[in-house]
Backbone as CSV, one residue per row, in Angstrom:
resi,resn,N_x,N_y,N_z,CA_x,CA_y,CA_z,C_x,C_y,C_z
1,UNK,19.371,38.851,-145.444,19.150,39.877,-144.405,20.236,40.896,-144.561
2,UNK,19.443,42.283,-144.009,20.777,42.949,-144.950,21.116,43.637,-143.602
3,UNK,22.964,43.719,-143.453,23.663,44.194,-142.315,23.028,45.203,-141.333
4,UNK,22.055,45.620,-141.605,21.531,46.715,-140.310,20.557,45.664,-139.707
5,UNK,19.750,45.201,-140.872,18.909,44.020,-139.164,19.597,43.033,-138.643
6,UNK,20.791,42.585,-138.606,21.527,41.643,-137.937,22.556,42.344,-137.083
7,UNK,22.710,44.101,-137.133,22.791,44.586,-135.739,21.903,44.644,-135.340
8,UNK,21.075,44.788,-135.568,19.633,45.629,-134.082,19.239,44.334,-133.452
9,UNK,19.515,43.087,-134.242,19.510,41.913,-133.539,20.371,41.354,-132.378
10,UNK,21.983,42.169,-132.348,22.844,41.633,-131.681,22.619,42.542,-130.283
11,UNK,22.098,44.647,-131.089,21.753,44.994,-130.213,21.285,44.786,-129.226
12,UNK,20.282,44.216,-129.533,18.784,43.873,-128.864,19.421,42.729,-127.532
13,UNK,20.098,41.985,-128.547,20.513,40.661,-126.990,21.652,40.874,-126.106
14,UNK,22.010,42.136,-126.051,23.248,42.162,-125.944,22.700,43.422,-124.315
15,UNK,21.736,43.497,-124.796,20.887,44.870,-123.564,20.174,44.284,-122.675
16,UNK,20.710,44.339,-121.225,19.801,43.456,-120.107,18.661,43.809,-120.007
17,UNK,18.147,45.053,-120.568,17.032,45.898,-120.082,16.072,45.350,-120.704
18,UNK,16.267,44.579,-122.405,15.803,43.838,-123.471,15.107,42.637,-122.612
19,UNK,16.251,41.773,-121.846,16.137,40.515,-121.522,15.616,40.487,-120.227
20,UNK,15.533,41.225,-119.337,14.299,41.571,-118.296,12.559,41.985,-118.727
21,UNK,12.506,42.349,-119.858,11.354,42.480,-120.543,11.100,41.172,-121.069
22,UNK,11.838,40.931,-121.410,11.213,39.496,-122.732,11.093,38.572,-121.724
23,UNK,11.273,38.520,-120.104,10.978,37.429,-118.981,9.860,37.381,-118.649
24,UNK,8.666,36.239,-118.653,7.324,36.974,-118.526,7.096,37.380,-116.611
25,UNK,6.414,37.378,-116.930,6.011,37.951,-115.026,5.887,36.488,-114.303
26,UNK,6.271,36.770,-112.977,6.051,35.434,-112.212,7.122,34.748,-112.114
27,UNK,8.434,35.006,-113.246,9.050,34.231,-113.300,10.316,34.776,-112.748
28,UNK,11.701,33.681,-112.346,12.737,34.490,-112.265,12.724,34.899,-110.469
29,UNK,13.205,35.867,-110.243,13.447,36.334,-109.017,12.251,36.332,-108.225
30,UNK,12.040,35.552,-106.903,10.720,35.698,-105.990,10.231,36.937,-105.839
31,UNK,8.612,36.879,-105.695,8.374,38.040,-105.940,7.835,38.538,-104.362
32,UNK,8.278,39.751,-103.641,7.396,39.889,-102.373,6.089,39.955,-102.180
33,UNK,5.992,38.806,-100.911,5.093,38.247,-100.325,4.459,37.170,-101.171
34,UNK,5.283,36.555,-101.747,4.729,35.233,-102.034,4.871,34.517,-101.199
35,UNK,5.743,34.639,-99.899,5.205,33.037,-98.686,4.092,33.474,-97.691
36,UNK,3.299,34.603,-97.817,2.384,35.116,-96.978,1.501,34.346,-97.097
37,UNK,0.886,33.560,-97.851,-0.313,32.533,-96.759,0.480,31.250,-96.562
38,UNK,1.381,30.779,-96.761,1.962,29.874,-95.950,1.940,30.376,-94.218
39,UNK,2.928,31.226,-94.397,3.331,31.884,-92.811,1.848,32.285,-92.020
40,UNK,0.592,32.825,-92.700,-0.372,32.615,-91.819,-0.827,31.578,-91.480
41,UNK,-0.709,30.429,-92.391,-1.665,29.118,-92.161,-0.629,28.624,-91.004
42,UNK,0.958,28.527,-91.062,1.364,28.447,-89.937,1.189,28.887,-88.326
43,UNK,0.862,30.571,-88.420,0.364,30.885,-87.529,-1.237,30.943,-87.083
44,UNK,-2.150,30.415,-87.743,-3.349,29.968,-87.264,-3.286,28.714,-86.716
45,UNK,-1.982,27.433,-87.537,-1.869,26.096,-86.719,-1.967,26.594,-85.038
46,UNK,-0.252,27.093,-85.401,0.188,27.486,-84.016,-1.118,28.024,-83.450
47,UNK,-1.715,28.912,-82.989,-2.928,29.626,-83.013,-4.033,28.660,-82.164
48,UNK,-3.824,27.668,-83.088,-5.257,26.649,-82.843,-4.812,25.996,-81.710
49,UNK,-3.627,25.312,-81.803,-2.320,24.282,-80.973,-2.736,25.074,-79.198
50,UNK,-2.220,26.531,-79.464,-2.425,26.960,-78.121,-3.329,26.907,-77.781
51,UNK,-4.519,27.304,-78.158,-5.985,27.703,-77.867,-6.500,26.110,-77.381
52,UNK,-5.535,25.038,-77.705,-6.691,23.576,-77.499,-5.701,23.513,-76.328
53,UNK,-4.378,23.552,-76.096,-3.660,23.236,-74.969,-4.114,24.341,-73.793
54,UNK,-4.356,25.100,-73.780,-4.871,25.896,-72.605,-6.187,24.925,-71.958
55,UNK,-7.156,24.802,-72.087,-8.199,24.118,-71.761,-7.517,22.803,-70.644
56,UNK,-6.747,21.979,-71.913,-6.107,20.810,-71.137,-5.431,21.434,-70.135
57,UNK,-4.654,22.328,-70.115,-3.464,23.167,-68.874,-4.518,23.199,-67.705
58,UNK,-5.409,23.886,-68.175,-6.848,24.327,-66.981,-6.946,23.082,-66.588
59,UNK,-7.350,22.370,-67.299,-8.018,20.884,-66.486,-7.102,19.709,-65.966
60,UNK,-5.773,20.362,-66.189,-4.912,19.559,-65.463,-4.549,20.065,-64.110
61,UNK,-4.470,21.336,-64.468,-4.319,22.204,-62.744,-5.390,21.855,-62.404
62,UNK,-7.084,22.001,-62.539,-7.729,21.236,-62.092,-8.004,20.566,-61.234
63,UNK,-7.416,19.221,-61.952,-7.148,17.678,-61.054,-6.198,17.555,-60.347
64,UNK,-5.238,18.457,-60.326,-3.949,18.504,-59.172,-4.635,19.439,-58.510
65,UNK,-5.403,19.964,-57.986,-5.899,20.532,-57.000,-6.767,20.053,-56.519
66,UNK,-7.791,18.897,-57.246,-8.581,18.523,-56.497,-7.765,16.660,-55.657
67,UNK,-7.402,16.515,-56.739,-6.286,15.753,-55.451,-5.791,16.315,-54.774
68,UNK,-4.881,17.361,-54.416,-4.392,17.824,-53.004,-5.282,18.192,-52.437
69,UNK,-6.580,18.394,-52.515,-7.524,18.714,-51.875,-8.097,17.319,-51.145
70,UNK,-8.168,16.341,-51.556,-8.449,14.786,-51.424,-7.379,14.512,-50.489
71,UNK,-6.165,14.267,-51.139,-5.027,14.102,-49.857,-5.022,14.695,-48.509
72,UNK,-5.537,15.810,-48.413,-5.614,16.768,-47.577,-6.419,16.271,-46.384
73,UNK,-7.706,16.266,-47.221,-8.947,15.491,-46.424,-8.931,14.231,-45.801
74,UNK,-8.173,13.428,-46.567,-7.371,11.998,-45.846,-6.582,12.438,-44.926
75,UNK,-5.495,13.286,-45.179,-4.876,13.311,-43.971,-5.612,13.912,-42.928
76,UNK,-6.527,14.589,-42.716,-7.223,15.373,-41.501,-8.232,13.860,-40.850
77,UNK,-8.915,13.377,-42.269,-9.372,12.146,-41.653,-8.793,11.122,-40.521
78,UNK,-7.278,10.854,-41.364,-6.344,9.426,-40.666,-6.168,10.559,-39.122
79,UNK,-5.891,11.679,-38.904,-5.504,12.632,-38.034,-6.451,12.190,-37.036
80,UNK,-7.937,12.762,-37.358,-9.044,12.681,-36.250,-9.417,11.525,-35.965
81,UNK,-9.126,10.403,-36.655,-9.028,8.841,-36.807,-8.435,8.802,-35.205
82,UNK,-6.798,8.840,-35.626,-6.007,8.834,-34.815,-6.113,8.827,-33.297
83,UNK,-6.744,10.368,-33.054,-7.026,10.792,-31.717,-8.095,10.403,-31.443
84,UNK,-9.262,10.074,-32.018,-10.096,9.470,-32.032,-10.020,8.286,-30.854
85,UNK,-8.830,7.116,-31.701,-9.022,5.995,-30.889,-8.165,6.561,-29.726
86,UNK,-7.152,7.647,-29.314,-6.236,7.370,-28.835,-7.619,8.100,-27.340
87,UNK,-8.061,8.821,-27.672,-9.339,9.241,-26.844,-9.913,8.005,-25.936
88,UNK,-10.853,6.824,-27.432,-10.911,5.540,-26.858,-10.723,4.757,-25.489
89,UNK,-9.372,4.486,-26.162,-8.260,4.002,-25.004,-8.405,4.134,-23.910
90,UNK,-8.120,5.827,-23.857,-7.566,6.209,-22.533,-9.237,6.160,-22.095
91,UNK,-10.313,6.237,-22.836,-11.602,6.016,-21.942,-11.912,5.098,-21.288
92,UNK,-11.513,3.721,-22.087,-11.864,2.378,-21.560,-11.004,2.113,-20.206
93,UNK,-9.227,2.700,-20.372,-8.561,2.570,-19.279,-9.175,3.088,-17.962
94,UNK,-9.725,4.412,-18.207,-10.092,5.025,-17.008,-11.345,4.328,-16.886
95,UNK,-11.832,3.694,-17.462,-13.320,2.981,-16.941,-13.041,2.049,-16.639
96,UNK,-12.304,1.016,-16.943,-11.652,-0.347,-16.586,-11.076,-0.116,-14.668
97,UNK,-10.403,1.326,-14.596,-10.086,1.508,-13.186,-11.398,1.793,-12.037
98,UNK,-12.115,2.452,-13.100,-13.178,3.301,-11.528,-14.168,2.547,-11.537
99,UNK,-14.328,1.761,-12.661,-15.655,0.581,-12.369,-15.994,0.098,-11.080
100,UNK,-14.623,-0.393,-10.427,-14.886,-1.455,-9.309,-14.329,-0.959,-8.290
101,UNK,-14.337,0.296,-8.731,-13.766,1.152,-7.464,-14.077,2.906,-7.285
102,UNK,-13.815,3.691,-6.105,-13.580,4.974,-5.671,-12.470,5.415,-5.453
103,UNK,-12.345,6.774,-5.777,-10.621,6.727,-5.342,-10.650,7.403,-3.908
104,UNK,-10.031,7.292,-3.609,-9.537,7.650,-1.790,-8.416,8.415,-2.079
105,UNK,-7.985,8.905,-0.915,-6.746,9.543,-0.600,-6.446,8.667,0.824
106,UNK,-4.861,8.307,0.491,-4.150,7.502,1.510,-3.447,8.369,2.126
107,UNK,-2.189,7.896,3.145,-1.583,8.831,3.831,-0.446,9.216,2.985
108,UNK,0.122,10.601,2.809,0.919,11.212,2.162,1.317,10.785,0.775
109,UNK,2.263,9.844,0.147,2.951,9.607,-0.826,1.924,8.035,-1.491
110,UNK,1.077,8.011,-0.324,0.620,6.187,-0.708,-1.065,6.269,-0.924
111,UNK,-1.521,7.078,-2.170,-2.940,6.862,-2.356,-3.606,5.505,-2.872
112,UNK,-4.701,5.132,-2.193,-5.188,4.094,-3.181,-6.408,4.599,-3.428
113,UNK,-6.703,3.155,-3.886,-8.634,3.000,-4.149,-9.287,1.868,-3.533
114,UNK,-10.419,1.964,-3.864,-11.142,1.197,-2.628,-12.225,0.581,-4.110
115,UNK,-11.919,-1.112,-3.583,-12.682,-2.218,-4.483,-13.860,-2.422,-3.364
116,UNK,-14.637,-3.389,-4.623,-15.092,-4.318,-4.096,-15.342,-5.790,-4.070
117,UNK,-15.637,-6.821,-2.758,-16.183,-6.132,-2.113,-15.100,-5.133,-0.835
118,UNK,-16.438,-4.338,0.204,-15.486,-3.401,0.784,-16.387,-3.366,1.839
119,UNK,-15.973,-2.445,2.845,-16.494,-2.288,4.068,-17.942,-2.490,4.015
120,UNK,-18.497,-3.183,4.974,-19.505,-3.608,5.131,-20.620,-4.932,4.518
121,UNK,-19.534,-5.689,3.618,-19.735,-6.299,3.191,-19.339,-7.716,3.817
122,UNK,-19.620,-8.677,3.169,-19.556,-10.108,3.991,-18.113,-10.488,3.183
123,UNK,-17.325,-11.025,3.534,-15.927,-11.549,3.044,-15.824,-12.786,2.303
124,UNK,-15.872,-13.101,0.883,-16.110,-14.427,1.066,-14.955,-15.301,1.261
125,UNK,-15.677,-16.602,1.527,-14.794,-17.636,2.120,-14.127,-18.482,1.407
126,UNK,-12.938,-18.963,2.446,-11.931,-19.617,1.005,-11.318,-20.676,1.954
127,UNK,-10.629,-21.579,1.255,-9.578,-22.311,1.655,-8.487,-22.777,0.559
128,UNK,-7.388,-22.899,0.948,-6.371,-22.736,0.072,-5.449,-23.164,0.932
129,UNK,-4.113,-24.114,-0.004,-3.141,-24.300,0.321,-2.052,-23.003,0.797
130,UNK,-0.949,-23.051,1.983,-0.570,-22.478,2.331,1.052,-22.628,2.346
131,UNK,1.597,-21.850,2.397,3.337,-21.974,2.699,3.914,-22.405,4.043
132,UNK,3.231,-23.225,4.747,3.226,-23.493,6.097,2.948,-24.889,6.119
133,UNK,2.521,-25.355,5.003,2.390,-26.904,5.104,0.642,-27.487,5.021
134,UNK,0.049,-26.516,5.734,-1.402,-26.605,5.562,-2.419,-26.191,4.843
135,UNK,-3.290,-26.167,5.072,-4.573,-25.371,4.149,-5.157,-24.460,5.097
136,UNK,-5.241,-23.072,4.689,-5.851,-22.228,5.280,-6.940,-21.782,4.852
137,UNK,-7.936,-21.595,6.200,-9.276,-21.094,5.665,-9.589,-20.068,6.490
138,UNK,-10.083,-18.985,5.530,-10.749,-17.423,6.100,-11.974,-17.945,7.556
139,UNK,-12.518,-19.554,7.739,-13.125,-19.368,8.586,-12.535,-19.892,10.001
140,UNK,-11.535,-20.436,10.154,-11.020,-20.858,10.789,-10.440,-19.823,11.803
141,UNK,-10.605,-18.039,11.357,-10.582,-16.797,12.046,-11.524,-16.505,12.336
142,UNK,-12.396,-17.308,12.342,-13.867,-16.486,12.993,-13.413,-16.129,14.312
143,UNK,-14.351,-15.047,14.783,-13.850,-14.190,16.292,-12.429,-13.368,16.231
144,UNK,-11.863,-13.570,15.573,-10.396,-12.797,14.885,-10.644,-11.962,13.853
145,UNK,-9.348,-10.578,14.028,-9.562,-9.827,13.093,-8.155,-10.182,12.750
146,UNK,-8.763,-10.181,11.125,-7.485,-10.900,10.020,-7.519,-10.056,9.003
147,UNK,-6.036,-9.531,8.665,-5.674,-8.267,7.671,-5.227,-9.537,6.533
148,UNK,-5.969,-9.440,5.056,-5.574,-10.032,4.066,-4.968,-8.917,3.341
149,UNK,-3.780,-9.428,2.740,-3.023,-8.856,2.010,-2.970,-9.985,0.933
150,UNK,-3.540,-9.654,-0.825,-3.243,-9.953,-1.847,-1.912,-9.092,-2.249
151,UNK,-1.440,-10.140,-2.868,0.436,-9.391,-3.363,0.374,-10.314,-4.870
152,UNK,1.706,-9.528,-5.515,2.000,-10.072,-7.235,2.560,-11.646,-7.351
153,UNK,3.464,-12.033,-5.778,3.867,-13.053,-5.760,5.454,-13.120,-6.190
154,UNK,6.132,-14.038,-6.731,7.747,-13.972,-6.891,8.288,-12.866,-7.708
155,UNK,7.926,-12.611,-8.463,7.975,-11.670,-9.273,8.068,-10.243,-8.746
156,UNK,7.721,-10.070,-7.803,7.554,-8.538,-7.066,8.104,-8.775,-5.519
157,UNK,9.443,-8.399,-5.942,10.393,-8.443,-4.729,9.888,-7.798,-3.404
158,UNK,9.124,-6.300,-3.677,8.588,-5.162,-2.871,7.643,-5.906,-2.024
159,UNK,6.890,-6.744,-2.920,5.951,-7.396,-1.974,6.330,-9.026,-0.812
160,UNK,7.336,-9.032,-1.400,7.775,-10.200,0.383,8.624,-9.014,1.183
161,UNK,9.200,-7.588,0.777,9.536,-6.793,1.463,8.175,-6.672,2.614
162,UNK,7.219,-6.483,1.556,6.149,-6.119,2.565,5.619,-6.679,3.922
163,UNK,5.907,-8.093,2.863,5.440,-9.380,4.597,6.602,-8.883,5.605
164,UNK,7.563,-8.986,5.271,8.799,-8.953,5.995,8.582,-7.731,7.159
165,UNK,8.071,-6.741,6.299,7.969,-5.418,6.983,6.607,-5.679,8.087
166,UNK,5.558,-6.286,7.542,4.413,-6.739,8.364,4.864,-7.582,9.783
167,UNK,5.682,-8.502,9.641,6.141,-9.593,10.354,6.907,-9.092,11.816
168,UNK,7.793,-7.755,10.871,8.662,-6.864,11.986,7.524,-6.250,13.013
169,UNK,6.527,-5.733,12.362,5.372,-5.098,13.211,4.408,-5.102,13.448
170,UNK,4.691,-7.248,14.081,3.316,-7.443,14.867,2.867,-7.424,15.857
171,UNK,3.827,-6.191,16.640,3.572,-5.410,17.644,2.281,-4.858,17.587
172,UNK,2.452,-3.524,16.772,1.710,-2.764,16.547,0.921,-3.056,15.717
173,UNK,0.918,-4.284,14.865,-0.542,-4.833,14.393,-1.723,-5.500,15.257
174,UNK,-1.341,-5.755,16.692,-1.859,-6.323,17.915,-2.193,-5.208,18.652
175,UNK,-1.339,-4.325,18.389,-1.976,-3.192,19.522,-3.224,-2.456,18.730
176,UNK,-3.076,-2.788,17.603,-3.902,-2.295,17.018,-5.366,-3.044,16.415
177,UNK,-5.617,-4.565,17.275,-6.557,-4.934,16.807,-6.343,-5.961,16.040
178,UNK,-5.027,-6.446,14.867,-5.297,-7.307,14.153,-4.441,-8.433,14.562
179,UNK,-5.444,-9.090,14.955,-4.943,-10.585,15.240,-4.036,-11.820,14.294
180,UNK,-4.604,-11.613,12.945,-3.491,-12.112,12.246,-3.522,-11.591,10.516
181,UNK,-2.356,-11.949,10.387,-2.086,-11.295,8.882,-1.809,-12.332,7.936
182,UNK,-2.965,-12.510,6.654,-2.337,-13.821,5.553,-2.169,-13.212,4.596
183,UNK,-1.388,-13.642,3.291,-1.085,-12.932,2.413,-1.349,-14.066,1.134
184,UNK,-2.057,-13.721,0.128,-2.913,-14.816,-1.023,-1.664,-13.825,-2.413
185,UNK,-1.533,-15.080,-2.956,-0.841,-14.564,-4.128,-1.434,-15.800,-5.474
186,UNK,-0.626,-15.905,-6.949,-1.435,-16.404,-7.480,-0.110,-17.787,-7.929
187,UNK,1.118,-17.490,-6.920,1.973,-18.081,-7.737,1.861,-20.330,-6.726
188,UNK,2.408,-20.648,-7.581,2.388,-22.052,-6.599,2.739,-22.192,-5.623
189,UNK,2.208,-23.637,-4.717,2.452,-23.729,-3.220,4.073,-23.967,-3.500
190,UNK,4.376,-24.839,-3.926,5.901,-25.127,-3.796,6.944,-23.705,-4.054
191,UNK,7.060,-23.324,-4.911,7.511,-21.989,-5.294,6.970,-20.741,-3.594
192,UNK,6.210,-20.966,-3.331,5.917,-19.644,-2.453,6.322,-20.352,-0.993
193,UNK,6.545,-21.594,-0.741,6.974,-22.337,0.505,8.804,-21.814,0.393
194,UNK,9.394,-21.752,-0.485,11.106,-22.091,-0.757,10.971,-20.676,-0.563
195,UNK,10.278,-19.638,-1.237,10.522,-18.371,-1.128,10.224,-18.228,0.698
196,UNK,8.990,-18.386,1.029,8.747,-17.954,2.543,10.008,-18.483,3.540
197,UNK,10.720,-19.889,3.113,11.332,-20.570,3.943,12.816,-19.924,3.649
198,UNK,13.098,-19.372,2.687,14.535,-18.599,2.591,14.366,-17.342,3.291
199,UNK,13.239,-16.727,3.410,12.930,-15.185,3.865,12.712,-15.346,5.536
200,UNK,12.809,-16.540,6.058,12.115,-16.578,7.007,10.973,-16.128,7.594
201,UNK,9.966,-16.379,6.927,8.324,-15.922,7.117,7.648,-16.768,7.552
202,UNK,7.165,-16.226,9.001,6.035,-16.778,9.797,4.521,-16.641,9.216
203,UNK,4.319,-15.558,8.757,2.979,-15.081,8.072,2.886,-16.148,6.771
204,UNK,1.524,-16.756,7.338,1.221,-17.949,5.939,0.990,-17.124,4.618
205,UNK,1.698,-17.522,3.625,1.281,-17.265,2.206,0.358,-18.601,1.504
206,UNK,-0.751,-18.088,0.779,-1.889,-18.855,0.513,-1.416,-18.884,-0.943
207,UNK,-2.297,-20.149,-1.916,-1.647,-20.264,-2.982,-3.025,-20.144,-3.776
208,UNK,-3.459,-19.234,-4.830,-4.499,-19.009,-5.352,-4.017,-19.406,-6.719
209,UNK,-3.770,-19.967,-7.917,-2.946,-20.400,-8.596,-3.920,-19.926,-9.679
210,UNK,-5.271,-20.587,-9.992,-6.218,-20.283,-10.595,-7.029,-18.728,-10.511
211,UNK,-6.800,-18.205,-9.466,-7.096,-16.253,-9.307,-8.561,-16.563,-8.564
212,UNK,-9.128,-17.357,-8.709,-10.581,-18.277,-7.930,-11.043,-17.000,-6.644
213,UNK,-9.958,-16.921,-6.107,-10.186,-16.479,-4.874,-9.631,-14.637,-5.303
214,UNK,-8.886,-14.577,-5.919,-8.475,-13.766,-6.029,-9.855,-12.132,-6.827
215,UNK,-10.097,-12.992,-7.906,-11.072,-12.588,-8.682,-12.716,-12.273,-7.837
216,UNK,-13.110,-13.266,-6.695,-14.155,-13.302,-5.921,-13.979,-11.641,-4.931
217,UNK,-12.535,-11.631,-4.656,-12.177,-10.026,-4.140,-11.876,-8.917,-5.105
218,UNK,-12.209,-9.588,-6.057,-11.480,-8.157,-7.003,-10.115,-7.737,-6.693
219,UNK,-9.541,-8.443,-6.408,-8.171,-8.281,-5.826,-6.992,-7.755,-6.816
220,UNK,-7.441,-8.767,-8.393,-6.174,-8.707,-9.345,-6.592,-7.673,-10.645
221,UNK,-7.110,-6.251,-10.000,-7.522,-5.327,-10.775,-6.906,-4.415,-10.272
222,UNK,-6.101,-4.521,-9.811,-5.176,-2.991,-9.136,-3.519,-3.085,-9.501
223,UNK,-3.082,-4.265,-10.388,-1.535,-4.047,-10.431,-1.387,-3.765,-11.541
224,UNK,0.451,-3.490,-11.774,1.304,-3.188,-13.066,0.931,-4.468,-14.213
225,UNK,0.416,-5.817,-13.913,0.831,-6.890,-14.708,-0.369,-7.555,-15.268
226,UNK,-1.368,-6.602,-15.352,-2.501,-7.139,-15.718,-3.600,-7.772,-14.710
227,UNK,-4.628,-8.305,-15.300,-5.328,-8.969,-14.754,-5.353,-10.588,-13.696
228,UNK,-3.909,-10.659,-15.019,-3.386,-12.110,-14.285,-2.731,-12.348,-13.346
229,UNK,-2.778,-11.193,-12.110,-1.504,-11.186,-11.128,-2.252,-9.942,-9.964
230,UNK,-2.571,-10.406,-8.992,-2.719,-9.490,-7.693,-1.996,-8.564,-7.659
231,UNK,-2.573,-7.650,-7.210,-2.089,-6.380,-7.145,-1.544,-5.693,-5.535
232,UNK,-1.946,-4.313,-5.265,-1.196,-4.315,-3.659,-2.150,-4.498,-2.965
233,UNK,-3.055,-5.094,-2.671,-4.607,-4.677,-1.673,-4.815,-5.277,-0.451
234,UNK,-4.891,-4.359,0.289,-5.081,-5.297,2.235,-6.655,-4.781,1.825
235,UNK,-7.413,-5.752,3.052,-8.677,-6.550,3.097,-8.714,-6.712,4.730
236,UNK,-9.493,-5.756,5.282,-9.313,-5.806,6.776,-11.028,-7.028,7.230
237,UNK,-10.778,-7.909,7.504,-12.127,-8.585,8.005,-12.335,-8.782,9.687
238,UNK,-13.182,-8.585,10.048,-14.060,-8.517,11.101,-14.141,-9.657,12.411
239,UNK,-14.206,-10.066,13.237,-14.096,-11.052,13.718,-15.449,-12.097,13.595
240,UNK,-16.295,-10.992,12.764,-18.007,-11.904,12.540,-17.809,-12.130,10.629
241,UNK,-16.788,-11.984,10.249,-16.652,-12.057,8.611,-16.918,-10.829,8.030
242,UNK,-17.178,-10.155,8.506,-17.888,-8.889,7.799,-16.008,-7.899,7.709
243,UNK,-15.853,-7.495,6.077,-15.159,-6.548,5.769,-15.157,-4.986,6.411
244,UNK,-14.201,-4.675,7.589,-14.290,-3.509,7.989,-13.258,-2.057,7.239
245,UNK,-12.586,-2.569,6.594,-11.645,-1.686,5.825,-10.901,-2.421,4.815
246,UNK,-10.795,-1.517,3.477,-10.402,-2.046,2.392,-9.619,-0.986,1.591
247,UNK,-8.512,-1.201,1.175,-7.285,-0.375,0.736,-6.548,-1.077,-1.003
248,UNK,-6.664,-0.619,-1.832,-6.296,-1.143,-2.892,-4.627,-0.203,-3.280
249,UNK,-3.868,-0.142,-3.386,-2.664,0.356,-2.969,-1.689,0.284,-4.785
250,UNK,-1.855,-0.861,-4.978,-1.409,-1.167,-6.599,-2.573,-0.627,-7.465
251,UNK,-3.150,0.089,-7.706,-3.663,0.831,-8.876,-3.034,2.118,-9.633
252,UNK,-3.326,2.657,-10.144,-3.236,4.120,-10.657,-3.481,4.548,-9.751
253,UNK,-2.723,5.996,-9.503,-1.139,6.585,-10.420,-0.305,6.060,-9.809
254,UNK,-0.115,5.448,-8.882,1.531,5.150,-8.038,1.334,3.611,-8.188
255,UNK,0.225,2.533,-8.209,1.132,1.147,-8.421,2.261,0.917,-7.405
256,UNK,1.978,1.259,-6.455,2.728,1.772,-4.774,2.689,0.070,-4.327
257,UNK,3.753,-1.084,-4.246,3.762,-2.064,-4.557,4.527,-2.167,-2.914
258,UNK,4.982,-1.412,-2.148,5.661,-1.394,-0.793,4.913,-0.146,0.031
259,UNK,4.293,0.168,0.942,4.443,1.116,1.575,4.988,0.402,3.433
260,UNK,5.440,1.522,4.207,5.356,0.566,5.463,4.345,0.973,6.056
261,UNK,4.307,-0.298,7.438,2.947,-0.385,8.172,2.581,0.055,8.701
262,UNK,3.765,1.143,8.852,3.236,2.356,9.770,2.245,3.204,9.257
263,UNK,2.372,3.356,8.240,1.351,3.844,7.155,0.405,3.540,6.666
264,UNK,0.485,2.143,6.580,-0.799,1.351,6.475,-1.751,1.595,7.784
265,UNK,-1.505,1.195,9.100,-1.919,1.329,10.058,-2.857,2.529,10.330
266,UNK,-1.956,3.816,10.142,-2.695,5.289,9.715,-3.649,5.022,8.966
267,UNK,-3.339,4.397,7.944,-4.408,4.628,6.631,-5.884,3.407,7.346
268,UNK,-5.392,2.460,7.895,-6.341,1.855,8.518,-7.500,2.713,9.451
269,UNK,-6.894,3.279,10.538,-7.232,3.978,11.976,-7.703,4.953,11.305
270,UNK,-7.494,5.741,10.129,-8.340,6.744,9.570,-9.747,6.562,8.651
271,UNK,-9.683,5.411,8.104,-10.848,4.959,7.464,-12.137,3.809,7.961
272,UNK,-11.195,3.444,8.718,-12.012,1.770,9.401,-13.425,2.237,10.274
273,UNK,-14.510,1.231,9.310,-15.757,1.388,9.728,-15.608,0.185,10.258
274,UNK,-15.775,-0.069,11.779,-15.979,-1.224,12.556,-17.473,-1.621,12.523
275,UNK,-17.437,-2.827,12.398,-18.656,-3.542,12.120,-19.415,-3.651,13.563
């Protein structure tokens, strides 16, 4: 080889401009936009990803709305539930009171109601042990007018106030017609003898233990303590048996467990249908 082609040879490699040509294409330095369908196929994933999660988003708000909508409806339900029974209640209470009775107006602070039986009715008859040692019987007053007073018994202090208060004014229970006054409770003879005999009480207390007698007057439907316990109620009877005035005193709204007899008396002289 003769010295001029073994320069143009050294030439040749020695010139970058040479060795950028002799690189074929493709090769060597990245060429722009060769990651362009990568980066779209990425953004059609992404693309797709959103487009399927929206739907689910929708149908999850959805179902959280139609549950709070459900909750909602329960609670308005348990609500009208609620008042519902509390409605109930208070219906049966007020029917449980006026069933067996009318309401009256008493004198000033002391209203009752009026059971039965009641004026004009026949009284029925009883006999029962007494706090006096004997047995007393409703007929043994025939030709006498006899004020029965049902009371709660030991338990209701107000009511041996009451005898007490009766006892003071059997003056004016004589001037007024009533010949004698018994008082029926539901508690035992022994127990209501120690009580009468510490209080000093002349007025016999009767011992209804079983309510027998009590229940035959409707008597133990007017107090604070249920059914199982007499309430405040005088029972005016006739000297022929026949009920001339009837006063229930322990019911709704006052459960008025004392009034005095002066008041009673009024409340008598204002209502009393004499037989």
């Amino acid at each position: 080889m003769s010295g001029k082609s073994r320069t143009a040879r050294r030439d040749r490699a020695a010139s970058p401009g040479a060795q950028r040509q002799a690189r074929p294409p493709g090769q060597g330095q990245p060429q722009p936009g060769a990651q362009q369908p990568e980066q779209a196929a990425a953004r059609g994933q992404n693309a797709a990803a959103a487009s399927e999660r929206k739907p689910r988003l929708a149908a999850a708000r959805q179902a959280q709305r139609r549950a709070q909508r459900r909750r909602r409806i329960t609670v308005r339900a348990g609500i009208a539930a609620g008042v519902a029974a509390v409605v109930a209640v208070l219906f049966v209470i007020f029917q449980n009171s006026s069933s067996s009775s009318s309401s009256s107006s008493g004198s000033g602070a002391y209203p009752y109601q009026v059971g039965s039986p009641g004026a004009g009715q026949a009284a029925p008859g009883f006999t029962l042990a007494a706090s006096t040692g004997a047995q007393v019987s409703l007929s043994q007053f025939r030709g006498k007018t006899v004020l029965l007073f049902f009371q709660e018994g030991l338990t209701c202090q107000p009511c041996w106030d009451q005898i007490t208060d009766l006892q003071k004014q059997a003056a004016h229970l004589r001037a007024a017609g009533i010949d004698q006054v018994v008082s029926i409770t539901s508690d035992p003879v022994g127990a209501i003898t120690t009580k009468a005999q510490d209080m000093s009480l002349t007025i016999p207390v009767l011992s209804d233990p079983a309510l027998a007698i009590s229940q035959l007057y409707h008597a133990n439907g007017y107090g604070m303590m249920g059914a199982g316990r007499d309430g405040h109620s005088f029972i005016l009877v006739g000297p022929d048996g026949v009920i001339r005035w009837r006063a229930d005193y322990g019911g709704p709204p006052k459960y008025t467990m004392f009034l005095p007899t002066t008041t009673l008396l009024a409340d008598i002289k204002a209502g009393e249908h004499p037989s």
